[in-house]
Structures are given as structure tokens and as C-alpha cells.
C-alpha positions in Angstrom: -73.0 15.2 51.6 -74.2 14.8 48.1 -72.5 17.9 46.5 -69.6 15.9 48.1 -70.2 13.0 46.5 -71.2 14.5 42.9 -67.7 16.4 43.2 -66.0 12.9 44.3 -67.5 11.2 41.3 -67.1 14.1 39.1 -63.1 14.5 39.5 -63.2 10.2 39.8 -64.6 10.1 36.3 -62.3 12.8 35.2 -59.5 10.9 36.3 -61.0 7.4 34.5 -61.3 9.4 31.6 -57.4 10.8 31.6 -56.5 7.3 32.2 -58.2 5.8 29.5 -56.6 8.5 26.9 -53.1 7.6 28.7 -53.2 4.3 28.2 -54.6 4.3 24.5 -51.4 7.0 23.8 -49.2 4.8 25.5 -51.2 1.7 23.2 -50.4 3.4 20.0 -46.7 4.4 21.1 -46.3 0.4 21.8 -47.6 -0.5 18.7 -45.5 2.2 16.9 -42.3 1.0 18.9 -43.2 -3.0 17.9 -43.7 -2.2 14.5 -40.3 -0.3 14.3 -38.5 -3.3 15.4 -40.0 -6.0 13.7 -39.2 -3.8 10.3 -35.5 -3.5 11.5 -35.6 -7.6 12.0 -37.2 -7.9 9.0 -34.4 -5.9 7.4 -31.8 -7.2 9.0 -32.7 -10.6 8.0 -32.5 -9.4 4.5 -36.1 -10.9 4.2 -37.5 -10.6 0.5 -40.4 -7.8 -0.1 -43.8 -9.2 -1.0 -43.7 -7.5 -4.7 -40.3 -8.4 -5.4 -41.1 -12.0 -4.8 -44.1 -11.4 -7.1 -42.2 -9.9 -9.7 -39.8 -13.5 -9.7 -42.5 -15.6 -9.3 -43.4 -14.3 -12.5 -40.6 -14.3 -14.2 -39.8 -18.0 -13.2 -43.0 -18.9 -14.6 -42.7 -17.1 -17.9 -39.4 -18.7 -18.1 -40.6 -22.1 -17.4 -43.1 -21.7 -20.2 -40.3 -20.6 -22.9 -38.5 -23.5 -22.0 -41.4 -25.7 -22.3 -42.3 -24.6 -26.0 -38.7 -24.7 -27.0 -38.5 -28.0 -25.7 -41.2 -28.4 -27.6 -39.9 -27.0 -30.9 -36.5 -29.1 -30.4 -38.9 -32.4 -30.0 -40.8 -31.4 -33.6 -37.5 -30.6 -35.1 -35.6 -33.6 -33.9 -38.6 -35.8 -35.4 -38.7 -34.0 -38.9 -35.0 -34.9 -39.4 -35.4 -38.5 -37.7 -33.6 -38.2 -34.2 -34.2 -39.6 -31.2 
């Protein structure tokens, strides 16, 4: 009776173990698969890439600090000549 039982838990623990690689395949597959599509959404959407938005960001701000020292410039040079 016990070789029976060792050879029952024996192919139940190979079969736990099969199972257990199965469903971590079938994990990575899903993740794979969700992944996939939210890219293609993303895409679709014609959502902007992180680094791009970056790369704007910081040209916005270097133009917003030109046209703060011209403005600045103009305000110097408007008071040399006696503007408003």
C-alpha cells in the first residue's frame, strides 16, 4: 500500500509541477499578448513618446526664456529712447 501511495504522490507532484510551468508559460504569453495590444492602442491613438515630449518640453522652455530676455532688451531699449 505505501509503494502505492509514494507512486500516487510521486506522478500527483509531477503533475502540480507541469501545471505550475503551464500556467506560468501561459502567464508570460498573456502578458506578451496585453502588452502587444496596448502598444497598437497606444499607436493608434497617435499618443506622443515620452522623449519626444521631453525633447518639446525643452524647447518650449528655452523658447520661453529667449522671449523673456528680448522682452527684456525691448523694455531697456524703449527706456533709453524715452518710450512707453
Amino acid at each position: 500500500m505505501t509503494q502505492t501511495n509514494n507512486r500516487f504522490f510521486d506522478e500527483l507532484a509531477k503533475l502540480m509541477t507541469d501545471t505550475a510551468g503551464a500556467a506560468q508559460g501561459l502567464r508570460k504569453e498573456a502578458e506578451t499578448f496585453v502588452r502587444g495590444q496596448g502598444e497598437r492602442v497606444l499607436r493608434d491613438m497617435d499618443v506622443v513618446q515620452r522623449d519626444e515630449f521631453e525633447a518639446v518640453k525643452a524647447m518650449a522652455q528655452k523658447a520661453r526664456e529667449e522671449n523673456d530676455e528680448l522682452l527684456k532688451r525691448i523694455e531697456a531699449l524703449e527706456a533709453r529712447l524715452g518710450g512707453d
